[in-house]
BALOBA-1460 file (C-alpha; in Angstrom, 3 decimals):
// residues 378
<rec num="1" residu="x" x="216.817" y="146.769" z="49.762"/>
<rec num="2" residu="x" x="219.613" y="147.057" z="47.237"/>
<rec num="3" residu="x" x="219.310" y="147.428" z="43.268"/>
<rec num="4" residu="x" x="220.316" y="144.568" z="41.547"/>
<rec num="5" residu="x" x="223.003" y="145.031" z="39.586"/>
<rec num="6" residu="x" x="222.731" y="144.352" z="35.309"/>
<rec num="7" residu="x" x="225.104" y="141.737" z="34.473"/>
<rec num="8" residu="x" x="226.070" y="141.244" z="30.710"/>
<rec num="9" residu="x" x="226.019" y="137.819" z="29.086"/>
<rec num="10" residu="x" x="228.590" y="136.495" z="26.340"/>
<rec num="11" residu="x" x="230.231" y="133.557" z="24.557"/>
<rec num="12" residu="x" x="233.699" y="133.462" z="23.375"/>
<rec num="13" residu="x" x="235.498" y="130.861" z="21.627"/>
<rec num="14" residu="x" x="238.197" y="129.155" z="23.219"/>
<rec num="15" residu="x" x="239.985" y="126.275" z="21.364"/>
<rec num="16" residu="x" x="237.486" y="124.374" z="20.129"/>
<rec num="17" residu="x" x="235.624" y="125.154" z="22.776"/>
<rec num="18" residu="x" x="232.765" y="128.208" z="23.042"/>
<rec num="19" residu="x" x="232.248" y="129.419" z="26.805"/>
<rec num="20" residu="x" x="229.253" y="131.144" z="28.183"/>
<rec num="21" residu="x" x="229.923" y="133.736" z="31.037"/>
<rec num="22" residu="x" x="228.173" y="136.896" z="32.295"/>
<rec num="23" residu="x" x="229.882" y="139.786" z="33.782"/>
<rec num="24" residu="x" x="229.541" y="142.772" z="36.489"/>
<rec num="25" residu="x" x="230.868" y="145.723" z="37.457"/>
<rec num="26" residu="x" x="234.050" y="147.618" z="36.153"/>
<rec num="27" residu="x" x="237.450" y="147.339" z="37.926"/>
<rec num="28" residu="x" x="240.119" y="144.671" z="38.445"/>
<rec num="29" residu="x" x="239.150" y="141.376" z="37.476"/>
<rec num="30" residu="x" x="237.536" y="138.390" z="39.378"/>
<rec num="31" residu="x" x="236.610" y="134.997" z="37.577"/>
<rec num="32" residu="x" x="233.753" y="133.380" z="39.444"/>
<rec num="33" residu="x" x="233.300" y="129.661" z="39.626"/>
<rec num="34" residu="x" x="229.826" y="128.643" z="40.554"/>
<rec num="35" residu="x" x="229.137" y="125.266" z="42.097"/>
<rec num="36" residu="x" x="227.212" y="122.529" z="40.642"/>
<rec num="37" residu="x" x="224.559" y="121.606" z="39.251"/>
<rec num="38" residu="x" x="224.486" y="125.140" z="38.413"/>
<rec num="39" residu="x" x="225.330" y="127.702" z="36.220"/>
<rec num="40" residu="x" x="226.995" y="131.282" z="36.056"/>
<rec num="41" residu="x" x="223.387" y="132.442" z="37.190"/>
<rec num="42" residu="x" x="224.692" y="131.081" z="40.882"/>
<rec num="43" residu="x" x="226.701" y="133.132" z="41.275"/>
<rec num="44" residu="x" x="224.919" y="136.813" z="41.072"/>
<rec num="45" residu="x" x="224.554" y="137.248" z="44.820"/>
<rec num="46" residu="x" x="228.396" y="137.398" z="45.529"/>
<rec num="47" residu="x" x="229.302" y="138.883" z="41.789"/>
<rec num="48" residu="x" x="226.821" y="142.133" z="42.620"/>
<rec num="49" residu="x" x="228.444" y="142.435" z="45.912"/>
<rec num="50" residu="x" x="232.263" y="142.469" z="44.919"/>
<rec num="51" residu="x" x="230.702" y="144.549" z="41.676"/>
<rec num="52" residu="x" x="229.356" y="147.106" z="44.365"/>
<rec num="53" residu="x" x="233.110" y="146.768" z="46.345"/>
<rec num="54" residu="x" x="234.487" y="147.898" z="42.074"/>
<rec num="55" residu="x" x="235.860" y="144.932" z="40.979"/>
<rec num="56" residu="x" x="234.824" y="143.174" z="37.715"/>
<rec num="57" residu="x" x="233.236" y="139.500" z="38.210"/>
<rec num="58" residu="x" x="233.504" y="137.443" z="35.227"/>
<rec num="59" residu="x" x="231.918" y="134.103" z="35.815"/>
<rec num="60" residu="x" x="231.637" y="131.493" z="33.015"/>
<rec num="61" residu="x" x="229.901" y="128.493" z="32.806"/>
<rec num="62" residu="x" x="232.177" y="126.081" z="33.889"/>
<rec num="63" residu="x" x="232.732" y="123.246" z="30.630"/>
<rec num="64" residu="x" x="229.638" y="120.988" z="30.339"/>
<rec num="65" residu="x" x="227.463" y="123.574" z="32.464"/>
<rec num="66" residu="x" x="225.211" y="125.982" z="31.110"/>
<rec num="67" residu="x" x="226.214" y="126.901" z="27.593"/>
<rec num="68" residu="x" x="229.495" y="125.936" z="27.379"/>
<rec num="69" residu="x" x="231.218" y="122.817" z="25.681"/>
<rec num="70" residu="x" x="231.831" y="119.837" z="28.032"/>
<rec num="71" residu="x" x="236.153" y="119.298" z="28.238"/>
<rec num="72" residu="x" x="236.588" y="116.608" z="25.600"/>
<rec num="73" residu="x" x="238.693" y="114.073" z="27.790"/>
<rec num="74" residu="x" x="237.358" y="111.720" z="30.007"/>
<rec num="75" residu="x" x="236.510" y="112.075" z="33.459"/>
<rec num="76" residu="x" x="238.624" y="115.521" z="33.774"/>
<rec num="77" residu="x" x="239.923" y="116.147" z="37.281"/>
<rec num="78" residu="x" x="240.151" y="119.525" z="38.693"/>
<rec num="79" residu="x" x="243.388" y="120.065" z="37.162"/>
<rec num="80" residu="x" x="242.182" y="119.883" z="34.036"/>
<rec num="81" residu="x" x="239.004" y="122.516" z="34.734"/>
<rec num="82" residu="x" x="241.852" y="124.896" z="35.934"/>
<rec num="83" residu="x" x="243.487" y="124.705" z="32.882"/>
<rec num="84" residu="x" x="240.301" y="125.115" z="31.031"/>
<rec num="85" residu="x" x="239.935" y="128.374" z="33.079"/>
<rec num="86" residu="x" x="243.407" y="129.610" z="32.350"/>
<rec num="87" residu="x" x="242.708" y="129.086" z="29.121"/>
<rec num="88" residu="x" x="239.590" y="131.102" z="29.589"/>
<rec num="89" residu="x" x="241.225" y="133.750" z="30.643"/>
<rec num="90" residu="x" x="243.933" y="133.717" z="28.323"/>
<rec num="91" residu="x" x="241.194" y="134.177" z="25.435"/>
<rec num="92" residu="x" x="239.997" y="136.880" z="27.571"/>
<rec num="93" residu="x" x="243.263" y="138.397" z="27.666"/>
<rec num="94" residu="x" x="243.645" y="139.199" z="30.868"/>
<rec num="95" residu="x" x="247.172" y="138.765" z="32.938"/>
<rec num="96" residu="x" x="246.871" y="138.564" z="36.273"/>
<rec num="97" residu="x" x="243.188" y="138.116" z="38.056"/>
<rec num="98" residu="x" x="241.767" y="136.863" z="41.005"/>
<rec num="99" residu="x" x="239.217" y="134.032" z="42.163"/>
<rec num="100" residu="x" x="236.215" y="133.194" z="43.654"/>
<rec num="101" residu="x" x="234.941" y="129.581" z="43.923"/>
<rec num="102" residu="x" x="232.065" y="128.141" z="45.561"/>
<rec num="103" residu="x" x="232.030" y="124.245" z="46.582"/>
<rec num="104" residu="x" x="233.044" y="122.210" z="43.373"/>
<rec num="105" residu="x" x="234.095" y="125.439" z="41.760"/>
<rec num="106" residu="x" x="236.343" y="126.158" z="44.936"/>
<rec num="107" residu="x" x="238.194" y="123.214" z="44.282"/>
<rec num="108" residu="x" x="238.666" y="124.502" z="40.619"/>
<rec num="109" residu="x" x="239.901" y="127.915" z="41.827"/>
<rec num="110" residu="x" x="242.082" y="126.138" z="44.459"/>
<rec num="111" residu="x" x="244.093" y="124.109" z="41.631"/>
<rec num="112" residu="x" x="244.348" y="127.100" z="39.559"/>
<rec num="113" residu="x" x="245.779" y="128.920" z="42.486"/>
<rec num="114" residu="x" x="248.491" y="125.966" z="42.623"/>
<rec num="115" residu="x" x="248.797" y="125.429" z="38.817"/>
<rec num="116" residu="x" x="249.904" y="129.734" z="38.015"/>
<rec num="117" residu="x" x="250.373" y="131.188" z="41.321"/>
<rec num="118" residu="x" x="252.441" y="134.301" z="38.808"/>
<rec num="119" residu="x" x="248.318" y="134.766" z="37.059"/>
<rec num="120" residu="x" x="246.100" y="134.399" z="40.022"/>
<rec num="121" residu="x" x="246.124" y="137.707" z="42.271"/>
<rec num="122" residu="x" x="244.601" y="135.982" z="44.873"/>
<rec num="123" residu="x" x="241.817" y="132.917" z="45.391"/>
<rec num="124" residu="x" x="238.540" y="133.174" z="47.895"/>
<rec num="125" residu="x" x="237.388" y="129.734" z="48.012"/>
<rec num="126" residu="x" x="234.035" y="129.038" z="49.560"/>
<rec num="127" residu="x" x="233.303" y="125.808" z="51.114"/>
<rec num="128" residu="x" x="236.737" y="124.235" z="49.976"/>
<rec num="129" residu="x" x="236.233" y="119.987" z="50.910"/>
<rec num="130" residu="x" x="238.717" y="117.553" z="52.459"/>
<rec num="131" residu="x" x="236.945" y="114.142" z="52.070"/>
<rec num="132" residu="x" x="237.963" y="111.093" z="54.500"/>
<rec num="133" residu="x" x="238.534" y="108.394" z="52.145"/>
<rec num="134" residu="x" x="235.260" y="106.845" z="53.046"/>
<rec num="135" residu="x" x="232.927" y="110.023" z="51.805"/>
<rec num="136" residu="x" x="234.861" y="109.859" z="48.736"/>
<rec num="137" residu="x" x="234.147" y="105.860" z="48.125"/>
<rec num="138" residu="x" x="230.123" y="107.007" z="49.561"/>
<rec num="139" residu="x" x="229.922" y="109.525" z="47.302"/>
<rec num="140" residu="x" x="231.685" y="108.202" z="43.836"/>
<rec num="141" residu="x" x="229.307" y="104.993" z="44.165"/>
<rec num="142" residu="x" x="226.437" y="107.002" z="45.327"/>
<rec num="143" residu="x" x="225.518" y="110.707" z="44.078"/>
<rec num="144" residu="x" x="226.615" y="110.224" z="40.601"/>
<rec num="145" residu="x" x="223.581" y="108.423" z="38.997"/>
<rec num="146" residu="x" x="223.673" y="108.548" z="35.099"/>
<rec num="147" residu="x" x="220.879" y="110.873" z="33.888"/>
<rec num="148" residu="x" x="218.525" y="109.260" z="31.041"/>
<rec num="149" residu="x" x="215.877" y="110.976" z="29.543"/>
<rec num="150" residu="x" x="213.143" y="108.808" z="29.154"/>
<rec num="151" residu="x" x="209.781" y="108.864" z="26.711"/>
<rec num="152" residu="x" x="207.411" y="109.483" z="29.087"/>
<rec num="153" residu="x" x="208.914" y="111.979" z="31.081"/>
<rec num="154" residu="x" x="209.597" y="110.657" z="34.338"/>
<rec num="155" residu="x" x="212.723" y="112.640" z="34.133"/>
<rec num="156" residu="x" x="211.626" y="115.653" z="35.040"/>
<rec num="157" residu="x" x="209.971" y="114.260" z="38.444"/>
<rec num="158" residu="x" x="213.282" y="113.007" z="39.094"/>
<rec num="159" residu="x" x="215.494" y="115.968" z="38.845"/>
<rec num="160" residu="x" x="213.076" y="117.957" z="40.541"/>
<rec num="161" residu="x" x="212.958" y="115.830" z="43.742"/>
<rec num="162" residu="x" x="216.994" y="115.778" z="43.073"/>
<rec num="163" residu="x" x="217.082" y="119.476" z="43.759"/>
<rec num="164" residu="x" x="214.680" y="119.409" z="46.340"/>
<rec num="165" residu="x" x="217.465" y="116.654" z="48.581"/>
<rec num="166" residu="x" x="219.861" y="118.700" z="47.673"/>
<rec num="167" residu="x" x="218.900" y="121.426" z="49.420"/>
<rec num="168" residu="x" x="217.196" y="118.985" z="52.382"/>
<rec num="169" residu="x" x="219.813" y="116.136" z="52.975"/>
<rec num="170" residu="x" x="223.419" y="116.028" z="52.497"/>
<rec num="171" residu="x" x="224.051" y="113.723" z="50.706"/>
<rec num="172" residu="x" x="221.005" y="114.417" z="49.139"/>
<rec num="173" residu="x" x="221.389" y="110.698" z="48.018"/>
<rec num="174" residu="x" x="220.819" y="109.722" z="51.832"/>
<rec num="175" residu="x" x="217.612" y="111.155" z="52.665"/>
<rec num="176" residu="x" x="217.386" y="110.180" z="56.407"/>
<rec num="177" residu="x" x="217.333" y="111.946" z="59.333"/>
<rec num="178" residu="x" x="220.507" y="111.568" z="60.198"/>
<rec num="179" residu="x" x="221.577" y="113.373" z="56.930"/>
<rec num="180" residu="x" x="219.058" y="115.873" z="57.184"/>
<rec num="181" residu="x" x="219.890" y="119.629" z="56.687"/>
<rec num="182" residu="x" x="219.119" y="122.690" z="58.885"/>
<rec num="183" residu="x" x="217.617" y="124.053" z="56.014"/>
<rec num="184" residu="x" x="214.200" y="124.881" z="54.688"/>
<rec num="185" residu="x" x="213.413" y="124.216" z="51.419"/>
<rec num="186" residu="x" x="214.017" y="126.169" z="48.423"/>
<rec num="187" residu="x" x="211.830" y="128.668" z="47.216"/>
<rec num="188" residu="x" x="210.114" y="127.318" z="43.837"/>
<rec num="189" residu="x" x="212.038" y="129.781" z="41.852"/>
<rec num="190" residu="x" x="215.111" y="128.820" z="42.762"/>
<rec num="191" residu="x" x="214.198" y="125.255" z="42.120"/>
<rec num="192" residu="x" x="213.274" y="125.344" z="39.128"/>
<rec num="193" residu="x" x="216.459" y="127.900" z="38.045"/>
<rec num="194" residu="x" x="218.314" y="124.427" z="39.704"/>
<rec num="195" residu="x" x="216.572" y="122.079" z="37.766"/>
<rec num="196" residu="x" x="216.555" y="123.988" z="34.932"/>
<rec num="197" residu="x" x="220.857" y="124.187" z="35.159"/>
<rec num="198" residu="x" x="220.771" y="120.016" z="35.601"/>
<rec num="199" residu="x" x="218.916" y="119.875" z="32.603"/>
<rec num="200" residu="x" x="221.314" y="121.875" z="30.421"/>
<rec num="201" residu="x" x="224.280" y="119.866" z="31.635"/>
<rec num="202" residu="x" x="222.653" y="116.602" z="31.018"/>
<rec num="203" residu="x" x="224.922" y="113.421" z="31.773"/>
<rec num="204" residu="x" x="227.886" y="115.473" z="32.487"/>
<rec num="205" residu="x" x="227.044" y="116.991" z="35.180"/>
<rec num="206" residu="x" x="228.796" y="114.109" z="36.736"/>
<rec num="207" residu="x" x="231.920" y="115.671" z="35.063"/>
<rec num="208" residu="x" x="232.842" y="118.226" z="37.661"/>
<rec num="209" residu="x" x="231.442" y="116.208" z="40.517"/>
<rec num="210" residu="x" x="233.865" y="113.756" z="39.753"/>
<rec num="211" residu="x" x="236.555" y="116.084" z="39.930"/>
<rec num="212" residu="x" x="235.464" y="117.759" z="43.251"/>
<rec num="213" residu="x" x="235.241" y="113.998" z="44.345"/>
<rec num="214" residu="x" x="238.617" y="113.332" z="43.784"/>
<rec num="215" residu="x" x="239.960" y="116.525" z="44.737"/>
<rec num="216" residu="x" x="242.542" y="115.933" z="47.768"/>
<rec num="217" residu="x" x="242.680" y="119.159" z="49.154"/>
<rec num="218" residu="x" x="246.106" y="118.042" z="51.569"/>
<rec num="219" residu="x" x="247.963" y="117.842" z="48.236"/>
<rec num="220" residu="x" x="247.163" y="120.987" z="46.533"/>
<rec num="221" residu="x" x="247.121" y="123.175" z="49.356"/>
<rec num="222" residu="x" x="250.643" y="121.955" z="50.419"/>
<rec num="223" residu="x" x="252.430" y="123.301" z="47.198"/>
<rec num="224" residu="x" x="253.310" y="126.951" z="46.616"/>
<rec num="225" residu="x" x="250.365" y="128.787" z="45.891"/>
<rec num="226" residu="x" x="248.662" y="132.330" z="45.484"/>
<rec num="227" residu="x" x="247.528" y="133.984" z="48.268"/>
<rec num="228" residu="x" x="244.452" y="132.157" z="49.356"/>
<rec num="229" residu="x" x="241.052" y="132.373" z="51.654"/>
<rec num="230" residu="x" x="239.299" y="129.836" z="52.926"/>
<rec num="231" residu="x" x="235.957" y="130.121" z="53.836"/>
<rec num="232" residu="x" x="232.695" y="128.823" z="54.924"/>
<rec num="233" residu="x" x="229.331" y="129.966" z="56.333"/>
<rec num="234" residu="x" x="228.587" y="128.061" z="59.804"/>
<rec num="235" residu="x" x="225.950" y="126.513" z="58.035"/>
<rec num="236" residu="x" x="227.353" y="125.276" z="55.051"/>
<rec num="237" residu="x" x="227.908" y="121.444" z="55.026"/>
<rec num="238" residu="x" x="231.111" y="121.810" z="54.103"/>
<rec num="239" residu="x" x="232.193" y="124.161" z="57.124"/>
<rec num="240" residu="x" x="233.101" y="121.223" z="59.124"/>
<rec num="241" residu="x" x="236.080" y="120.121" z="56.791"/>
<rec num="242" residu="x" x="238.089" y="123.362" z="57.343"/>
<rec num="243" residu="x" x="239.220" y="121.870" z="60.955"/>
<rec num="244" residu="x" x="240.820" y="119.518" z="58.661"/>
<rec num="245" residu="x" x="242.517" y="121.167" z="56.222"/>
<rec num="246" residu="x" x="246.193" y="121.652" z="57.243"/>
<rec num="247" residu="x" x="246.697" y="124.590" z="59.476"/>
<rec num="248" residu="x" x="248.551" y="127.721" z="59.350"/>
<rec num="249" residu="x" x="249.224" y="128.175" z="55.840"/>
<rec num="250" residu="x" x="245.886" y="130.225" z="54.451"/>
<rec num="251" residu="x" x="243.894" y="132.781" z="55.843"/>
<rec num="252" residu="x" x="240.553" y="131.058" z="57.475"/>
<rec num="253" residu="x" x="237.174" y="132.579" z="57.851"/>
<rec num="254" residu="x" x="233.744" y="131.206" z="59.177"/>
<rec num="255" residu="x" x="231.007" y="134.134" z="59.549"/>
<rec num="256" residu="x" x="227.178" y="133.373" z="60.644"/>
<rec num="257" residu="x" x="225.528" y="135.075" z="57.504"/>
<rec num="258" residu="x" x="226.079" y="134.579" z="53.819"/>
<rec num="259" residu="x" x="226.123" y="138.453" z="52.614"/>
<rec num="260" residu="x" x="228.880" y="139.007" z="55.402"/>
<rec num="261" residu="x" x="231.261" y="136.378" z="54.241"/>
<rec num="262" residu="x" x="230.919" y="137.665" z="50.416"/>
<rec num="263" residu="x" x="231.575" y="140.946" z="51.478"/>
<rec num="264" residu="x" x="234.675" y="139.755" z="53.524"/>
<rec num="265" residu="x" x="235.413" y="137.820" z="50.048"/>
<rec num="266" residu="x" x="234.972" y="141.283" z="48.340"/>
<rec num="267" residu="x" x="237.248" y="143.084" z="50.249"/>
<rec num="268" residu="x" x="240.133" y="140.325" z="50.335"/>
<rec num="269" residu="x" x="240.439" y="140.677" z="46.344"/>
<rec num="270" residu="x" x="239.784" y="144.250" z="45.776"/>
<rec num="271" residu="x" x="243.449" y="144.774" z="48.443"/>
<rec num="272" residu="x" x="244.773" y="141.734" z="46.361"/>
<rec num="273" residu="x" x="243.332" y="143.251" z="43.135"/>
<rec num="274" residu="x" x="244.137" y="141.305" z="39.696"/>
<rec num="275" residu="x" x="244.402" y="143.260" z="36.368"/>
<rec num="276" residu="x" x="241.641" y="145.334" z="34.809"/>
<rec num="277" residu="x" x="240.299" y="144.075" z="31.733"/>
<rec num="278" residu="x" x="241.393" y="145.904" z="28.406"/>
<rec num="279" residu="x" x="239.814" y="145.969" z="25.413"/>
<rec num="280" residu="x" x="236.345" y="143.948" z="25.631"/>
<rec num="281" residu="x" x="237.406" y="140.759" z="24.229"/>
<rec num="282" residu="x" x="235.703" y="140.187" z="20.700"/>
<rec num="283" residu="x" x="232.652" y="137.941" z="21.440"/>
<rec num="284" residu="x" x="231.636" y="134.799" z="19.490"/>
<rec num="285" residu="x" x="231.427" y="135.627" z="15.649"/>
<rec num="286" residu="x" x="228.118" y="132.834" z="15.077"/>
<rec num="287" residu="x" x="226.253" y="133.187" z="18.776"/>
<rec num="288" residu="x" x="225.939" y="135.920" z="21.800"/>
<rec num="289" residu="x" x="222.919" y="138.110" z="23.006"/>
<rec num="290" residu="x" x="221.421" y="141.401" z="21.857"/>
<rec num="291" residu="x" x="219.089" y="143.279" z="24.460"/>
<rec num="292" residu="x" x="218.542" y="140.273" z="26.457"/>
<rec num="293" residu="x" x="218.026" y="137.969" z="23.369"/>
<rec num="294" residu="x" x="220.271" y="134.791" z="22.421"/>
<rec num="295" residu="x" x="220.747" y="134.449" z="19.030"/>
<rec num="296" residu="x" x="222.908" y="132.159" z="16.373"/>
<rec num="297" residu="x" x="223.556" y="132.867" z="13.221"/>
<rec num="298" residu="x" x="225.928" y="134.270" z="10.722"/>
<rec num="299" residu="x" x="227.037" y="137.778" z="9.817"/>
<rec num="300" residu="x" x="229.742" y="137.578" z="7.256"/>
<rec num="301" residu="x" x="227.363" y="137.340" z="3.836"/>
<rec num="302" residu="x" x="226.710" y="140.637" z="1.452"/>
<rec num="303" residu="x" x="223.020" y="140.510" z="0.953"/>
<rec num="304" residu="x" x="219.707" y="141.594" z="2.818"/>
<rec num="305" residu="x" x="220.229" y="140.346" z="5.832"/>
<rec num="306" residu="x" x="217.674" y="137.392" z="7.007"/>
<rec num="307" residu="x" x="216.187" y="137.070" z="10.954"/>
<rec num="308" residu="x" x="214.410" y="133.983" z="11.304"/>
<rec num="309" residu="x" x="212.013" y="133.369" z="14.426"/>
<rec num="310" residu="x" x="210.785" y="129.882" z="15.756"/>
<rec num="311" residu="x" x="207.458" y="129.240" z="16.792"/>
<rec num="312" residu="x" x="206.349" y="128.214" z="20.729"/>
<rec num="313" residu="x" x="208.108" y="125.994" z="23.003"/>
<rec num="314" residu="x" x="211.171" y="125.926" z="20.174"/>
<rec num="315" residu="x" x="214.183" y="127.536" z="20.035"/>
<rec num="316" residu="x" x="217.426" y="128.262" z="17.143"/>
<rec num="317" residu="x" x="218.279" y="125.112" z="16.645"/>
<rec num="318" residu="x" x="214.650" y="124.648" z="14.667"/>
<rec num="319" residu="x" x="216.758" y="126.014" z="12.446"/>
<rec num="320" residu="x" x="220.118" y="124.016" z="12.446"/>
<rec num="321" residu="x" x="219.755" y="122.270" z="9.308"/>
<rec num="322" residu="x" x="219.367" y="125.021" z="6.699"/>
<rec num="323" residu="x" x="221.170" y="127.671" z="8.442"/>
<rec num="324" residu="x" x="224.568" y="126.913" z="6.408"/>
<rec num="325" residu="x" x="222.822" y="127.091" z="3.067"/>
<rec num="326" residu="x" x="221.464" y="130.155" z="3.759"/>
<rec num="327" residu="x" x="224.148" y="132.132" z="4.917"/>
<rec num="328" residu="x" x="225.869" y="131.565" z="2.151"/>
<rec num="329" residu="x" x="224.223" y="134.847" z="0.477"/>
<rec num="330" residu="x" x="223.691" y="136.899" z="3.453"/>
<rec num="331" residu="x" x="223.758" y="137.446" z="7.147"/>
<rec num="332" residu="x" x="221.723" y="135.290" z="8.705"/>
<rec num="333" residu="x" x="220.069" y="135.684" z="12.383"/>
<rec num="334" residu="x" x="218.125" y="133.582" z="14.426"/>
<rec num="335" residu="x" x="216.734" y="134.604" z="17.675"/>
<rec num="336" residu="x" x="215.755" y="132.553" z="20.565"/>
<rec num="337" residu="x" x="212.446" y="134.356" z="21.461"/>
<rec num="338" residu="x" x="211.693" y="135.740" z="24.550"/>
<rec num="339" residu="x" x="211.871" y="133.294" z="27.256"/>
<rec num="340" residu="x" x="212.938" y="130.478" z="24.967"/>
<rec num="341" residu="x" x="216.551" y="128.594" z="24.715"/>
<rec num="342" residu="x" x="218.760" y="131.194" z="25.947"/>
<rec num="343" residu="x" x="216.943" y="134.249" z="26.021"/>
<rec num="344" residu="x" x="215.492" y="136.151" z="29.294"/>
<rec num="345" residu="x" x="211.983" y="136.243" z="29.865"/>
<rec num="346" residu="x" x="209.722" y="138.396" z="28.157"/>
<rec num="347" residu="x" x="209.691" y="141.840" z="29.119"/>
<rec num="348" residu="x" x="207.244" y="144.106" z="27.422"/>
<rec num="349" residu="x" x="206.084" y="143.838" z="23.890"/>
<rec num="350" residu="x" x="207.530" y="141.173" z="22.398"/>
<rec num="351" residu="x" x="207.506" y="143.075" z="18.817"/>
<rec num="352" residu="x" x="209.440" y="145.873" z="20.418"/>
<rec num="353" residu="x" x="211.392" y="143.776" z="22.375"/>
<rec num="354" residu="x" x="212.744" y="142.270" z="19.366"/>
<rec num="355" residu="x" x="212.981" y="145.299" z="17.417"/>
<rec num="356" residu="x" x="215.125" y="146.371" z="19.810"/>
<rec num="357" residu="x" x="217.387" y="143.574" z="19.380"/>
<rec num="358" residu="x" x="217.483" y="143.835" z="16.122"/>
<rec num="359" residu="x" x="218.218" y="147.399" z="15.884"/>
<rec num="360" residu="x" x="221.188" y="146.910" z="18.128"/>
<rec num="361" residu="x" x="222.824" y="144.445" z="16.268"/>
<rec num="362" residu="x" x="223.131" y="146.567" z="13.251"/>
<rec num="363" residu="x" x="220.874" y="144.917" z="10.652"/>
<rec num="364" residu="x" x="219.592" y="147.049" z="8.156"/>
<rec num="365" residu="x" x="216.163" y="146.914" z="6.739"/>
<rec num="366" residu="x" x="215.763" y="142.621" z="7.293"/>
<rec num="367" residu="x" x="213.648" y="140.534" z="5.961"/>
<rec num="368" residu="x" x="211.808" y="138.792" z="8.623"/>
<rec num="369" residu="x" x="210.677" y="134.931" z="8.724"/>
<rec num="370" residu="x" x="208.638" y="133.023" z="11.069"/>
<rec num="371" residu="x" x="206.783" y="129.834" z="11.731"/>
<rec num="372" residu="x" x="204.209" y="129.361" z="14.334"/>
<rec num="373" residu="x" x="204.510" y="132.181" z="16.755"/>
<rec num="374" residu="x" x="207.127" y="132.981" z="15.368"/>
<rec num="375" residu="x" x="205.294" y="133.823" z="11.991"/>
<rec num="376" residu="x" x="202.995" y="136.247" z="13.570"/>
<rec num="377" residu="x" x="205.779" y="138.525" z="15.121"/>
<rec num="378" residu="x" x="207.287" y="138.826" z="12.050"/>
């Protein structure tokens, strides 16, 4: 069984905009869009393989996913998440890079193959769809429901069985037989990573549905393009729409198992390699990680600097309110504690772990503050 490979995570500002991402591997660059409800966390399987094949995967959270900000206009298409991307990787500063794109983020990658065919190396596009008008009217009116927190929690039962027919029925919002999936259910880890991503993106995760609703796949994949790959397992519900994508203009692949089609994937990039990524663009001056720990804050002030912890089941933004004020006088930290907000799951001693993090951020001789939990680390 193979190592899995360490992916870093970041945030960089773009715009007005702050993006999440993680990255793999050393070599010329890939950007990785992962499909949705998810987040950059989707795609790891396919990011560790090309990593292995040496090319550099960069996948952000696509806008309204994960961490990042939600595009600011309404109901973007996939144009505009292509030119968030490209703006993406402008901040990045890369020139020319290739793609990977899985389901709604396929349709992403496909437009920004179309939209700068001089930046994108070439595009691998998983699961690309062609709707018949009729699954595009099913589907706008149907798997789109608003999502509403509501006071007693009922919420939470509802996304979870929403992951569960995803997985089962296709649409999931058609759970019959006749829309039932050769699949077995998801293991509970998995799940819950799903539900988890849904609950991050809130209400716009309808955003990038939308757009992969509305995508017409005849129209961008008749107009000049980068080299592209289109691609399916035989299982993927989506498979079936590559006998109806127009002919003869991309390269086509359908493979039984999922590892053999991402390392076909791999090996289409890395002889249609992008650039390789300079210097490591600067991250986010007020958020990013530090030994597996999120953390927002401040670093610009003189003084002592200040690390503030939360206490259970909270996270930074306990903090929100007086974190201005206090920076004023000195850098000022907050860390989302292990397995909390951002952060990964507690491994080891949470003391050390934290040390740790603290040590590699630079900060000199801190005073530490706490409430809660939070209180008795410190």
């Amino acid at each position: 069984m193979k190592q899995s490979l360490t992916s870093s995570r970041h945030f960089l500002n773009v715009g007005d905009r702050v993006v999440h991402y993680r990255r793999w591997g050393e070599g010329p660059v890939v950007l990785a869009v992962h499909g949705s409800p998810q987040s950059s966390r989707a795609v790891a399987g396919v990011a560790e393989t090309m990593a292995r094949r040496g090319l550099c995967v960069i996948a952000p959270d696509t806008p309204g996913a994960g961490l990042s900000t939600p595009l600011f206009q309404a109901q973007p298409d996939s144009g505009d998440f292509a030119r968030a991307l490209l703006a993406f990787a402008d901040a990045l500063g890369l020139g020319r890079f290739g793609l990977y794109g899985f389901h709604t983020g396929a349709c992403t990658a496909c437009a920004l193959a179309t939209i700068a065919p001089d930046r994108v190396a070439a595009a691998a596009l998983e699961g690309l769809p062609a709707w018949t008008e009729q699954e595009r009217a099913d589907f706008l009116a149907n798997y789109l429901p608003p999502f509403a927190p509501s006071w007693d929690g009922a919420h939470m039962a509802w996304i979870w069985a929403r992951m569960e027919e995803q997985v089962l029925f296709f649409p999931w919002s058609d759970p019959t037989p006749r829309a039932r999936l050769a699949y077995d259910l998801s293991p509970l880890d998995r799940l819950h990573a799903n539900a988890m991503d849904l609950l991050e993106s809130g209400d716009r995760y309808r955003d990038v549905y939308r757009a992969a609703f509305t995508f017409r796949a005849d129209d961008w994949l008749s107009a000049p393009a980068a080299p592209r790959l289109l691609m399916a397992t035989r299982d993927d519900v989506l498979a079936a729409h590559l006998e109806r994508l127009p002919a003869g203009r991309d390269d086509v692949l359908v493979l039984d198992a999922t590892t053999d089609l991402h390392e076909a994937a791999a090996d289409y990039l890395k002889r249609r390699p992008g650039d390789v990524l300079g210097a490591r663009p600067r991250d986010a001056s007020d958020r990013g990680f530090s030994s597996g720990l999120a953390w927002r804050g401040e670093q610009g002030g003189a003084g002592r600097p200040l690390v503030l912890l939360h206490g259970w089941g909270d996270d930074h933004a306990r903090f929100d309110a007086i974190l201005p004020r206090l920076a004023d006088r000195r850098p000022v930290v907050v860390f989302d504690l292990p397995g909390h907000g951002a952060s990964a799951p507690l491994a080891g001693d949470p003391v050390e772990v934290l040390s740790r993090a603290i040590e590699a951020m630079g900060l000199q001789e801190p005073a530490i503050v706490g409430e809660a939990t939070g209180g008795l680390l410190a």
